[in-house]
Residue frames relative to the residue before (quaternion, step in Angstrom):
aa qw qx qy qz dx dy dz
X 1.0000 0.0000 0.0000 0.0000 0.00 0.00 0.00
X 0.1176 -0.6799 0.7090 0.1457 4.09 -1.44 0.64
X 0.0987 -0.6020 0.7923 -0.0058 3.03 -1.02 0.42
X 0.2965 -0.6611 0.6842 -0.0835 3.01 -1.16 2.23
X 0.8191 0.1693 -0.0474 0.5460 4.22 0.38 -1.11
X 0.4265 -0.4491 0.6745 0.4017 3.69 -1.09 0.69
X 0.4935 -0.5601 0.6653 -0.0073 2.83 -2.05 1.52
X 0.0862 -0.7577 0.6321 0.1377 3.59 -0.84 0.65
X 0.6986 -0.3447 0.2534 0.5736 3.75 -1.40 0.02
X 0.5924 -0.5729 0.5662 -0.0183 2.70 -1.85 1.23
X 0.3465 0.7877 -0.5090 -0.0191 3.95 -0.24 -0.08
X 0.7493 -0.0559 -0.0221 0.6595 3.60 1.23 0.69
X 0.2977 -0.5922 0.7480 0.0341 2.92 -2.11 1.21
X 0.3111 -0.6577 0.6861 -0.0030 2.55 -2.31 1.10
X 0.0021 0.7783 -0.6277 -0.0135 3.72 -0.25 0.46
X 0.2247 -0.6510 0.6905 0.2209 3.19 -1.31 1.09
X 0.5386 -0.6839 0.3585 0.3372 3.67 -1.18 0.68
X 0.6781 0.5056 -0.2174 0.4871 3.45 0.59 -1.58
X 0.8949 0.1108 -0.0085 0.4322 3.28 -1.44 0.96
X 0.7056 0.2828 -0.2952 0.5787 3.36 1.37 0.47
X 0.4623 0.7085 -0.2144 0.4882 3.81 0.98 -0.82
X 0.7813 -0.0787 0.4180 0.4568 2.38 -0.01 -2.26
X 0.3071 -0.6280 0.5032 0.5081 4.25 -0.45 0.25
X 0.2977 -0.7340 0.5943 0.1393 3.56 -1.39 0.76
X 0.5162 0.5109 -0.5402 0.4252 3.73 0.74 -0.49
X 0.5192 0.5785 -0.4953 0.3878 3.71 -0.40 -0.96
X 0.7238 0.5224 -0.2081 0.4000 3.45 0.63 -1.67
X 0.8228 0.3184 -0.1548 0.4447 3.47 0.50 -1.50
X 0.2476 0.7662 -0.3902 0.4465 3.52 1.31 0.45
X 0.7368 0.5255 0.0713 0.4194 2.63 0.19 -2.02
X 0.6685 0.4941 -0.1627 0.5315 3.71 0.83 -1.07
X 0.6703 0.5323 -0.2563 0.4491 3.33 0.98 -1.49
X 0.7970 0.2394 -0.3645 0.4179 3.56 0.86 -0.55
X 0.5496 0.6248 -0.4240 0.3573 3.39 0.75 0.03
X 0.6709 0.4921 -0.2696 0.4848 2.97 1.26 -0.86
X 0.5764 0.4485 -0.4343 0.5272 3.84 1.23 -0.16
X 0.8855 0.1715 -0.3781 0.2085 3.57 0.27 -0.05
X 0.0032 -0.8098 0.4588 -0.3657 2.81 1.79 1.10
X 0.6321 0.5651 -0.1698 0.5023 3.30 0.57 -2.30
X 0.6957 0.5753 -0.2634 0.3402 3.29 -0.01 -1.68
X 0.6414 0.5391 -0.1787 0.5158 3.79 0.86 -1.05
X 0.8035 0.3430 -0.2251 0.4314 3.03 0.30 -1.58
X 0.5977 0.5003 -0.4401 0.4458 4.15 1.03 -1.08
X 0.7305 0.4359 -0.3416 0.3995 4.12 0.51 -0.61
X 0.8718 0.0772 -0.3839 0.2943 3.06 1.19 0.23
X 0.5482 0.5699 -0.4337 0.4319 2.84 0.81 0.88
X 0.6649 0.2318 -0.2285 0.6723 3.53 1.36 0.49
X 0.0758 0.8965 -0.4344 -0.0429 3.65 0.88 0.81
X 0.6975 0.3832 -0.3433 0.4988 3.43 1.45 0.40
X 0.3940 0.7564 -0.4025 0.3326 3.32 1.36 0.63
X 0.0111 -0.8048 0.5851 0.0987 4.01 0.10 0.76
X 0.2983 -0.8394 0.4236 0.1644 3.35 -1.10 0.70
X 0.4813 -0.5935 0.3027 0.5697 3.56 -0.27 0.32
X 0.7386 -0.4284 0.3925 0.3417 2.93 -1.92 0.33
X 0.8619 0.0345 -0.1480 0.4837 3.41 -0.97 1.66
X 0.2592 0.8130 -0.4443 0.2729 3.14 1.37 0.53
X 0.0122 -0.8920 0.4503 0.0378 3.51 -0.35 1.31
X 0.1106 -0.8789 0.3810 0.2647 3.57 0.06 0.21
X 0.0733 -0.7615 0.5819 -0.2759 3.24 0.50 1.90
X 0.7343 -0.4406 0.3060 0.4161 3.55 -1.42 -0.45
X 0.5723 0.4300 -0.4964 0.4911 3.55 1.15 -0.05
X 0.4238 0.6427 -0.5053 0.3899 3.78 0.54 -0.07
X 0.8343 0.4141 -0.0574 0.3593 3.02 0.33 -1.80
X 0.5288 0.7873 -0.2296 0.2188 3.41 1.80 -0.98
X 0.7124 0.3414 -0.2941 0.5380 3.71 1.79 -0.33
X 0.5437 0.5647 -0.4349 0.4432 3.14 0.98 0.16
X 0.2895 0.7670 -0.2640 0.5081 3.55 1.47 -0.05
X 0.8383 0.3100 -0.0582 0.4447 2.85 -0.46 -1.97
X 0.5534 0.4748 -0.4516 0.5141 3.69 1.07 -1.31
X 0.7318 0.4348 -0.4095 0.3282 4.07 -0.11 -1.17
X 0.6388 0.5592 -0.3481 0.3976 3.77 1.11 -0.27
X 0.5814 0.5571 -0.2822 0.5214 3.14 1.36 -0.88
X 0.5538 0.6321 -0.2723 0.4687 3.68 0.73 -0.68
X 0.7867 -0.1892 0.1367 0.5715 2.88 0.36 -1.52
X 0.4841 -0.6750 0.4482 0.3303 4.30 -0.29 0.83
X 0.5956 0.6448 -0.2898 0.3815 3.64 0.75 -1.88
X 0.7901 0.3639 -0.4236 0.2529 3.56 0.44 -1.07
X 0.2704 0.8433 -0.4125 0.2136 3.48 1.01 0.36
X 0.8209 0.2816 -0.0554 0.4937 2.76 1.58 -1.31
X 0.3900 0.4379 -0.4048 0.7016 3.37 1.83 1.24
X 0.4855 -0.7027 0.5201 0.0072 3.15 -1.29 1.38
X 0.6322 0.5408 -0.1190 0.5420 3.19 1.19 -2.41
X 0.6190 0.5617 -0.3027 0.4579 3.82 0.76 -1.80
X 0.7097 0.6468 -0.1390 0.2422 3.62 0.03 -1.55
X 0.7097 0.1298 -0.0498 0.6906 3.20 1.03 -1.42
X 0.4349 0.3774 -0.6741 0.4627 4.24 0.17 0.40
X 0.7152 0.3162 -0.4338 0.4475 4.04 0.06 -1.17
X 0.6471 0.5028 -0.5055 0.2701 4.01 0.05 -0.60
X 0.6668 0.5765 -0.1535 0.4467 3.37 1.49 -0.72
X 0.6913 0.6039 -0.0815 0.3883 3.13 1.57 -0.08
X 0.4921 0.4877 -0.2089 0.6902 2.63 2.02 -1.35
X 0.5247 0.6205 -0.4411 0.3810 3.80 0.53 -0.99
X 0.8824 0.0465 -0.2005 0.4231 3.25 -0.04 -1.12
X 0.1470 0.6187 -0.6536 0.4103 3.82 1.20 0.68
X 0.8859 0.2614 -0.1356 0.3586 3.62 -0.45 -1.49
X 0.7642 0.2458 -0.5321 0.2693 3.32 0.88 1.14
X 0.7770 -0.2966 0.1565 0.5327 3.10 0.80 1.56
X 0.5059 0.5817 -0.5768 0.2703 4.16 0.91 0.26
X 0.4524 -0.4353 0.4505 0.6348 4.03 -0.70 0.01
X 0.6782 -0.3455 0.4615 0.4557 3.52 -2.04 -0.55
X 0.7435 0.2835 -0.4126 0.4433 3.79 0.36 -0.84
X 0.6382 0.4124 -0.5148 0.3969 3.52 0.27 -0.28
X 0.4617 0.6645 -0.4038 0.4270 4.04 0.71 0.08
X 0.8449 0.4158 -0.0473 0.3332 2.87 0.90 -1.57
X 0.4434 0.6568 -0.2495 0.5566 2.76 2.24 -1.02
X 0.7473 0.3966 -0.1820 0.5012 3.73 0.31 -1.45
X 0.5621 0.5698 -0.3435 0.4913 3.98 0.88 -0.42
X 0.4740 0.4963 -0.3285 0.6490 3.79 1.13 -1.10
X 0.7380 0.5869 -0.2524 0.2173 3.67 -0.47 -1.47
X 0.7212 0.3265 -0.0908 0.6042 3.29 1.41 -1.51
X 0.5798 0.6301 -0.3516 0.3785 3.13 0.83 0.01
X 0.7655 0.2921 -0.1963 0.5386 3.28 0.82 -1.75
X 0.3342 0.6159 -0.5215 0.4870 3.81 1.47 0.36
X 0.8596 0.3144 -0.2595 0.3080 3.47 0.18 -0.82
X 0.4071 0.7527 -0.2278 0.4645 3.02 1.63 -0.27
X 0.6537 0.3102 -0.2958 0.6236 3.58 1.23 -0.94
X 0.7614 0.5077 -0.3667 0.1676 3.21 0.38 -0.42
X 0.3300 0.8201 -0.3027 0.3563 3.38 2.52 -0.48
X 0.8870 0.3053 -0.0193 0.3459 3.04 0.61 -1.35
X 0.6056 0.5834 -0.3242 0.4334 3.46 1.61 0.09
X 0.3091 0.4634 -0.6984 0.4494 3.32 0.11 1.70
X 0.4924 -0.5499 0.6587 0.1460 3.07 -2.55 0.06
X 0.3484 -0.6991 0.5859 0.2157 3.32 -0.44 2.06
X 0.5110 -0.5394 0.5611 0.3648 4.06 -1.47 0.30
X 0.5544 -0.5951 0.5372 0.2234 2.65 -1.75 0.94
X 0.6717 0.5211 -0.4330 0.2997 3.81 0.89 0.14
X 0.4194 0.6916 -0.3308 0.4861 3.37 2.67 -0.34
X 0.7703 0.3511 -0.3598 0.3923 3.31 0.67 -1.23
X 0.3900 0.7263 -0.4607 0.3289 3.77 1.14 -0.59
X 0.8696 0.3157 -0.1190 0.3604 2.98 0.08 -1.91
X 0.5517 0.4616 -0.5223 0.4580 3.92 1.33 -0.65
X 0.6620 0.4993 -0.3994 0.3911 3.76 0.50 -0.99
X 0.4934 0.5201 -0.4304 0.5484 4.34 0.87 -0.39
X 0.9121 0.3273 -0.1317 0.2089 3.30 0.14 -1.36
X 0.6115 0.5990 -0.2692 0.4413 3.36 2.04 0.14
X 0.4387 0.7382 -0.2743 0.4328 2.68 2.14 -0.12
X 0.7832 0.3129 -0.1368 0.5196 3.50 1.65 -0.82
X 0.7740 0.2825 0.0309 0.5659 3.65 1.43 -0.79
X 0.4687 -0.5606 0.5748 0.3683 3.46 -0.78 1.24
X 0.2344 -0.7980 0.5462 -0.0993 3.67 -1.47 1.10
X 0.3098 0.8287 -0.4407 0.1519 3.52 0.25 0.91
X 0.5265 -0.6760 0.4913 0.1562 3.31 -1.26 0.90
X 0.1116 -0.8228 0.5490 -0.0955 3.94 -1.01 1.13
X 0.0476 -0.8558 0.4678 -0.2159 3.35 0.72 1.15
X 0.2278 -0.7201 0.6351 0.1618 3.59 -1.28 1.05
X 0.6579 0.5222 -0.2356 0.4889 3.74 1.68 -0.90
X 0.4318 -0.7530 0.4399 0.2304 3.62 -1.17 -0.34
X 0.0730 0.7371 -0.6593 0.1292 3.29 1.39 0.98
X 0.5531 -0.3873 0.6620 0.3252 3.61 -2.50 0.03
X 0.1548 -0.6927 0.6613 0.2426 3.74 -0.56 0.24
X 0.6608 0.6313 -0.1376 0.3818 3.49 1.66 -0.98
X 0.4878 0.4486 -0.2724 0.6976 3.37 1.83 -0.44
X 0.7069 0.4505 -0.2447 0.4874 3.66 0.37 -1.01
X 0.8673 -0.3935 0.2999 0.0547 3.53 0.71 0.12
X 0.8314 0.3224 -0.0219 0.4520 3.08 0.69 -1.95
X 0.5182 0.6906 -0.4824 0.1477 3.45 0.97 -1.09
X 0.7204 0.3537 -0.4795 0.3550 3.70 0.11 -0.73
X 0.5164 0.5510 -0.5614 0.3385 3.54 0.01 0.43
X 0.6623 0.4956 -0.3508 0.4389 3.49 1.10 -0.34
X 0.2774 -0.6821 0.5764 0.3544 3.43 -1.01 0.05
X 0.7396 0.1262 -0.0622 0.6582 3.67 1.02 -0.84
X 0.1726 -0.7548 0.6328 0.0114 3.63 -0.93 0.84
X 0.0588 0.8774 -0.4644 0.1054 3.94 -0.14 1.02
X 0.0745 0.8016 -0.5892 0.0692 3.80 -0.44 1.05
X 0.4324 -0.7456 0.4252 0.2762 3.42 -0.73 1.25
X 0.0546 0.6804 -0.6843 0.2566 3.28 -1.60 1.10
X 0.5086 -0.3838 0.6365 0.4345 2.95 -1.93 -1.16
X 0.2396 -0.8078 0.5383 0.0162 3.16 -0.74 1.20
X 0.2689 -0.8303 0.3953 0.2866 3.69 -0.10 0.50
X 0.2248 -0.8199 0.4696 0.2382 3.37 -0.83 0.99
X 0.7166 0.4272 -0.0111 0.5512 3.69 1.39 -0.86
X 0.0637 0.8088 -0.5474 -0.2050 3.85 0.35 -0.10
X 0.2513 0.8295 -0.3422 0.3630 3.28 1.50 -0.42
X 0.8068 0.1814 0.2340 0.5112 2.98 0.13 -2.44
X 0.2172 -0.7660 0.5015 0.3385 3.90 1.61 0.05
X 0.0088 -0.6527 0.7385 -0.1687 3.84 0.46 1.27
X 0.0055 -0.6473 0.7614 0.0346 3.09 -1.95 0.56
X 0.0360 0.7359 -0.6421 -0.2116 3.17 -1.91 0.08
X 0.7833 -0.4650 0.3519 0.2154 3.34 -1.22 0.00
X 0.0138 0.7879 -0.6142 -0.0424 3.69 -0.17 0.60
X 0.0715 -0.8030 0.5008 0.3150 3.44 0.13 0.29
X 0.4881 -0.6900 0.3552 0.3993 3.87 -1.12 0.06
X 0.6335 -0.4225 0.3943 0.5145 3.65 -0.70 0.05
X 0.6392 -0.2186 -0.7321 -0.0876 1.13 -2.09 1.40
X 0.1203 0.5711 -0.6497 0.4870 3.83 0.57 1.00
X 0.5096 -0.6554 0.5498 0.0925 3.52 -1.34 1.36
X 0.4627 0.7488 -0.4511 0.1472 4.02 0.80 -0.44
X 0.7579 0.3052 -0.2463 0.5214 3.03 0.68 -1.12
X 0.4985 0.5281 -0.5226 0.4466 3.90 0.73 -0.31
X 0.5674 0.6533 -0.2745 0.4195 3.97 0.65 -1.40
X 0.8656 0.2389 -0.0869 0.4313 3.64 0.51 -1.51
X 0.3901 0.4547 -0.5596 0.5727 3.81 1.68 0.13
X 0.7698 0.4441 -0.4208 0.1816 4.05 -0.05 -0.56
X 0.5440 0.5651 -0.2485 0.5684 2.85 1.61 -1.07
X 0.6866 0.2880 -0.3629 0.5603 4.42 0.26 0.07
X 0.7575 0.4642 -0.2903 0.3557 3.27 0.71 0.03
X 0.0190 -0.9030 0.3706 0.2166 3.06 2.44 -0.51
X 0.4529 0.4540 -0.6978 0.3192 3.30 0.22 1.79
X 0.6885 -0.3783 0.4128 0.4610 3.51 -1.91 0.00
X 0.6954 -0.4592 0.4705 0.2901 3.24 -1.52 0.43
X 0.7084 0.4709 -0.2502 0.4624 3.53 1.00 -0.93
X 0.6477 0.4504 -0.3022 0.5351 3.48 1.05 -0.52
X 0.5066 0.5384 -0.4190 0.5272 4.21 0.92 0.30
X 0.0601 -0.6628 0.7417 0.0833 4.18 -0.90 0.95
X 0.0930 -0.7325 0.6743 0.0074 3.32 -1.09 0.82
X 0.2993 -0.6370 0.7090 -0.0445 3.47 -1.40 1.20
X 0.5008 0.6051 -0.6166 0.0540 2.05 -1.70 1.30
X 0.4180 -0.7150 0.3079 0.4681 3.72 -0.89 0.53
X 0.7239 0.4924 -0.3849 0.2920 4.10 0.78 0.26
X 0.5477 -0.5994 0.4742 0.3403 3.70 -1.04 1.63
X 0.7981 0.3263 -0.3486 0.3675 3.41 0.07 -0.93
X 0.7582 0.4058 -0.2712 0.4323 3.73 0.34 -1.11
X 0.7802 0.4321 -0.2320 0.3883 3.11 0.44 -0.88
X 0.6568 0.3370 -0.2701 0.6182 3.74 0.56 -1.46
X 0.6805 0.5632 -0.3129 0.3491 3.76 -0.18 -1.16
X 0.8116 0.2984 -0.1902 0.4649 3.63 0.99 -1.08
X 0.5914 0.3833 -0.3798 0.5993 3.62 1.42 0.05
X 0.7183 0.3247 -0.5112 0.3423 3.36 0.01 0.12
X 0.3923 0.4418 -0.5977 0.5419 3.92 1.33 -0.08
X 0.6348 0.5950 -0.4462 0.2096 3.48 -0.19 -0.49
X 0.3901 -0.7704 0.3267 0.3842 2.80 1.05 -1.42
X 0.2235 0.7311 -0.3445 0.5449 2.88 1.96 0.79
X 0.5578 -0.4134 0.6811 0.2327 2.79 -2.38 1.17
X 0.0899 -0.7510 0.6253 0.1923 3.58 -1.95 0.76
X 0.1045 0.5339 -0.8113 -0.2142 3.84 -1.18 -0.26
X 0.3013 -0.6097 0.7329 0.0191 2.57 -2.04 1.59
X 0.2595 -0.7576 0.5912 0.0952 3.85 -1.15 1.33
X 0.1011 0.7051 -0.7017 -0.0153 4.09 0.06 0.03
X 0.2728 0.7169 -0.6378 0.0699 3.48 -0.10 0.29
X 0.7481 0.3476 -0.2948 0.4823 2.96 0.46 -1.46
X 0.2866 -0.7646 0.4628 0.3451 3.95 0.64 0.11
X 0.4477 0.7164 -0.5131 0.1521 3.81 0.17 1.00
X 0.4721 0.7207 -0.3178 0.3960 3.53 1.82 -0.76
X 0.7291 -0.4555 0.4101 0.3045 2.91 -1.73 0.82
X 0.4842 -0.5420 0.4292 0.5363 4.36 -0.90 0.28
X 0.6179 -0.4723 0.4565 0.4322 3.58 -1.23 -0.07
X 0.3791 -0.7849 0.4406 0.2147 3.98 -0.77 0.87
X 0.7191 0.1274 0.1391 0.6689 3.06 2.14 -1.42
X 0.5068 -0.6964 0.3783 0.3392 3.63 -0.42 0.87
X 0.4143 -0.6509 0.5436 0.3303 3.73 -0.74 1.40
X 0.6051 -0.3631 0.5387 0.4602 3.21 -1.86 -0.41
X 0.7996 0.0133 0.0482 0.5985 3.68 0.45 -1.34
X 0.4978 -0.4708 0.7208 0.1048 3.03 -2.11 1.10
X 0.0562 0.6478 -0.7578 -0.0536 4.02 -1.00 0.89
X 0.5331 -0.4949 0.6650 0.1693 3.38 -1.89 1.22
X 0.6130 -0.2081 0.2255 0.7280 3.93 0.81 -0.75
X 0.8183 -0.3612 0.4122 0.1730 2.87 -2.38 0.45
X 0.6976 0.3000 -0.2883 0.5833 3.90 0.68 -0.55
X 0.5346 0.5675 -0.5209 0.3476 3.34 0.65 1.27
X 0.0870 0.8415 -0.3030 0.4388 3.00 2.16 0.47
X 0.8397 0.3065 -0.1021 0.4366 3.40 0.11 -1.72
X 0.4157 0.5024 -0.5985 0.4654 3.77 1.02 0.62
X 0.7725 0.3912 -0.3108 0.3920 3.79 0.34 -0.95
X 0.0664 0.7211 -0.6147 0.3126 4.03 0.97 0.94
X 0.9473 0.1305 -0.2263 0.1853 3.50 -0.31 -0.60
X 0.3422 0.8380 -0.3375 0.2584 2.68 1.72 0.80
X 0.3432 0.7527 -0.3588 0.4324 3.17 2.21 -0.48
X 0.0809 0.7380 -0.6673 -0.0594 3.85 -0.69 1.10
């Protein structure tokens, strides 16, 4: 562990999940190719006279203007994962000639396909150690830009509040929504303090990315430990308080609770 700033009282921890938790690339690897021949299956049969170009893969450059078109459309879904890639998957097959409900039908389909697949890995046994060490002393909550299951995965009861940016519903009634925006945008740092009714300064947040993470809790006003372990995060924007070697350095900073 470094420790760049003197730490002040502690009275809760945030942990982002991905790439801190647990390494995620391995994971989304893995997804990425199922999830091309997922496509692959579904475009032959459901367009059985549809020939693709040569080496035509239907990976994320495939999918990559249909993206951009769903941003144009609408900006916000940037900061919805789930939102983002049902419409990127939609327009896709919009623009080869499926009707809209079959689009939508087959958009749902790949989606909640990928959805099972988010969450089927095995958090370490040194995460669950330490979240289970450390809820014992400190309200614990999770801050997420992605949409793993913390609840498939395991972990959730360590959390008291569990938060992934999106549209959040306020009404199901009336399908109100609001906005979570994703790190590094301060919302979800703002609304762990405010349910937790401590100061911003008295919240440590984790995590392994300089820009979202460290960059958006310290606008916040939040304590940071930066994780690069797994070495995929953005560079650091602004020097964290602490530097972790790995996550179960965590449990040196126990008695910092005043």
């Amino acid at each position: 562990m470094q420790i760049y700033r003197r730490l002040t009282a502690i009275k809760a921890i945030s942990f982002d999940l991905d790439d801190t938790l647990y390494n995620n690339r391995p994971v989304m690897l893995a997804i990425e190719k199922k999830m091309v021949n997922y496509f692959t299956e579904r475009f032959a049969t459901l367009l059985p006279n549809f020939t693709p170009e040569a080496k035509q893969i239907f990976n994320w450059r495939f999918w990559a203007p249909y993206r951009q078109q769903a941003i144009r459309i609408q900006p916000e879904l940037t900061h919805d994962v789930v939102k983002i890639r049902y419409e990127t998957y939609r327009l896709g097959l919009l623009a080869f000639n499926l009707s809209a409900e079959a689009s939508e039908q087959e958009a749902q389909a790949g989606l909640d396909y990928f959805i099972s697949l988010r969450s089927d890995f095995t958090v370490p046994k040194t995460s669950h150690e330490l979240l289970a060490s450390l809820a014992k002393k400190f309200p614990l909550v999770a801050i997420s830009n992605g949409n793993v299951d913390t609840k498939t995965l395991g972990i959730d009861h360590y959390f008291q509040h569990i938060y992934h940016a999106g549209f959040q519903p306020i009404d199901s009634y009336n399908k109100s929504e609001y906005l979570l925006k994703q790190k590094p945008a301060v919302d979800m740092f703002t609304l762990v303090c405010a349910q937790l009714a401590i100061p911003s300064k008295q919240l440590l947040h984790v995590g392994d990315c300089g820009f979202a993470d460290i960059l958006g809790a310290l606008n916040a006003g939040c304590q940071t430990a930066w994780l690069p372990q797994y070495g995929v995060g953005k560079k650091l924007q602004q020097i964290p308080h602490i530097e972790l070697t790995q996550v179960s350095d965590l449990s040196q900073l126990l008695p910092i609770k005043s």
